[in-house]
Legacy VTK file of the C-alpha trace (Angstrom):
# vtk DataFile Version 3.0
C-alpha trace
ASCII
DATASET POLYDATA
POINTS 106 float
-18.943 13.831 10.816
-16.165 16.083 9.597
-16.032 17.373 13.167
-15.222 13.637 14.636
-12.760 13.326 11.738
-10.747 16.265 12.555
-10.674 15.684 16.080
-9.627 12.199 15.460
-6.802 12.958 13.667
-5.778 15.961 15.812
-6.316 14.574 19.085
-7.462 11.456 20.082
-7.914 11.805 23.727
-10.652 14.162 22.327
-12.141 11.829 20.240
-12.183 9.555 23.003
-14.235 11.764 24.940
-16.728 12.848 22.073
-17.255 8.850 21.698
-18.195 8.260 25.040
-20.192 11.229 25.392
-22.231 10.068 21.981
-22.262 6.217 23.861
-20.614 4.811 21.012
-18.381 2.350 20.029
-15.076 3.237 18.497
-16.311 0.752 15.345
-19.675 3.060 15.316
-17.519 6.730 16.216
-15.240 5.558 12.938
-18.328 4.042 10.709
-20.234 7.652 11.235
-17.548 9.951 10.094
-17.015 7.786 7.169
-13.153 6.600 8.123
-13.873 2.808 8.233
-14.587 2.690 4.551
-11.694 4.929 3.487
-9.703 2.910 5.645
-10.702 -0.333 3.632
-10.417 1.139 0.572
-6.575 2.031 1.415
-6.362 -1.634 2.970
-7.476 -2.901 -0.334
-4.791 -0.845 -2.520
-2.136 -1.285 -0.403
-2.780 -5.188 -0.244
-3.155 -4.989 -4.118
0.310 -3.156 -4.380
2.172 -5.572 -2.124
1.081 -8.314 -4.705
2.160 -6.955 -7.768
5.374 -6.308 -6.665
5.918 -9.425 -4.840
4.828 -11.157 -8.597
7.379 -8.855 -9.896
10.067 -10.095 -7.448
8.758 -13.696 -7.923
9.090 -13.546 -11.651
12.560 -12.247 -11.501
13.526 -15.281 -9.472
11.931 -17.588 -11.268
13.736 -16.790 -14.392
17.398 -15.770 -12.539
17.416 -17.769 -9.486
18.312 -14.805 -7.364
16.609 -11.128 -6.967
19.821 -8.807 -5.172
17.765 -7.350 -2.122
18.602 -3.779 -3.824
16.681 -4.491 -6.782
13.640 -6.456 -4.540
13.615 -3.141 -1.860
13.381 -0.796 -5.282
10.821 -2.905 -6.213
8.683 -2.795 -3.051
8.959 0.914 -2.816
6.766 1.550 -5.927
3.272 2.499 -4.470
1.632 2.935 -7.790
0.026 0.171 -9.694
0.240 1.193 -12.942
4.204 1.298 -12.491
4.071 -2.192 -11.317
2.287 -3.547 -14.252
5.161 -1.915 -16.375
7.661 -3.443 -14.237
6.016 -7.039 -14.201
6.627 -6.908 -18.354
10.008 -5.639 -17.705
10.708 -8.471 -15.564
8.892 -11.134 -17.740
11.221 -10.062 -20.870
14.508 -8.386 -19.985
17.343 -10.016 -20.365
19.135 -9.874 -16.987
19.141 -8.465 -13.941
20.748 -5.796 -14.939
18.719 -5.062 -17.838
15.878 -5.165 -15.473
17.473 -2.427 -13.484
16.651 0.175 -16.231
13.468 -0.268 -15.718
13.698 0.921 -11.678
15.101 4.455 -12.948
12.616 6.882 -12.385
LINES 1 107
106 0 1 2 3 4 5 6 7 8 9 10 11 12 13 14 15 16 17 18 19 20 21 22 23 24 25 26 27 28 29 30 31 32 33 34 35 36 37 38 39 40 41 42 43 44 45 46 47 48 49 50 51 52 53 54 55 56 57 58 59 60 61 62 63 64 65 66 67 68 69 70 71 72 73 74 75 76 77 78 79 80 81 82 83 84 85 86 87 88 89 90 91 92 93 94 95 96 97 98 99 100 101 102 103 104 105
């Protein structure tokens, strides 16, 4: 398995020819070397990320009308959830936009 995983990542003409040799699918080649759950775990946190920061930028609207695309593109960079949870209670009590802006400061 860590074999298939290595050559997948380093070469996958390789890995093409290590699947068909093992008559396997590339579903099955991906499932054995344990990459199809890792994959859908990342899936999974990266969908969860987009969320919170789109209910960050949707909050924002909602109480100013208009997000500057600045301020929504800081937002969307964040990659960390716990971050976004701070910056969803920024957004549901600052004062302004630009009060709000503090809070993108890292």
């Amino acid at each position: 398995n860590a074999y298939i995983d290595v050559v997948l990542r380093a070469n996958p003409l390789t890995f093409q020819e290590i699947r068909e040799k093992m008559k396997m699918t590339f579903d099955e080649a991906i499932e054995k070397c344990g990459l199809a759950a890792k994959w859908r775990n990342q899936g999974r946190e990266w969908g969860a990320i987009r969320e919170k920061a789109n209910a960050v930028i949707t909050v924002l609207h909602t109480r100013f009308q208009s997000v500057p695309e600045t301020v929504q593109k800081s937002i969307r960079s964040y990659s960390d959830l716990t971050a976004l949870d701070s910056l969803l209670q920024a957004a549901v009590t600052c004062e302004s936009i630009k009060d709000f802006r503090q809070n993108l400061i890292r």
